[in-house]
C-alpha positions in Angstrom: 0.0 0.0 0.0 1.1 3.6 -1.1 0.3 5.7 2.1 2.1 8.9 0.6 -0.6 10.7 0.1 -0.9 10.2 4.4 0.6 13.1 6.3 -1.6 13.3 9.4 -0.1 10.6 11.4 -2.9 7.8 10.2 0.4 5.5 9.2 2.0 5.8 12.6 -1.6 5.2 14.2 -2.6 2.2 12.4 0.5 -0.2 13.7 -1.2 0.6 17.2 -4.7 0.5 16.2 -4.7 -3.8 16.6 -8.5 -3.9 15.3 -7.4 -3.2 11.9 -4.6 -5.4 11.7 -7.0 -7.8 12.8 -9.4 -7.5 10.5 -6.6 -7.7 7.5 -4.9 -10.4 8.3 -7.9 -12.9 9.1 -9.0 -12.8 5.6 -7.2 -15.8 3.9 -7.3 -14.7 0.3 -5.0 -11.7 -0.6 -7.8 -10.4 -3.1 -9.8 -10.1 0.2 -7.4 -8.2 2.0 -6.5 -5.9 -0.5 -10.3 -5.2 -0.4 -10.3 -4.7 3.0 -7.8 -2.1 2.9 -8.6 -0.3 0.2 -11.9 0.1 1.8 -11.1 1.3 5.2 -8.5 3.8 3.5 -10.5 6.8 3.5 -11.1 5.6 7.7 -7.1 5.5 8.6 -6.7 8.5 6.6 -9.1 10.3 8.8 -8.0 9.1 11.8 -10.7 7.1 12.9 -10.1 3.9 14.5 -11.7 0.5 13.8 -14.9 0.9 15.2 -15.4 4.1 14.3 -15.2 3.5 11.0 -19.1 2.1 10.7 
């Protein structure tokens, strides 16, 4: 993933926020992860965590 476009912190925050990582590692097919994370993008970038995404 390209997070150069990130300059708010939202990198730094995501390899404490555990819920993500979570969520993007149990998928077993890397199609589904890369779906995963290109769907909770616009989330990280704001600065929300997991469950605040919905």
């Amino acid at each position: 993933m390209n997070f150069a476009g990130c300059n708010n912190g939202s990198a730094e925050r995501l390899t404490t926020e555990r819920g993500y990582l979570y969520h993007f590692t149990d998928a077993k097919q890397s199609a589904t992860r890369v779906a995963r994370i290109e769907k909770a993008m616009p989330a990280i970038f704001e600065g929300r965590g997991f469950l605040e995404r919905r």
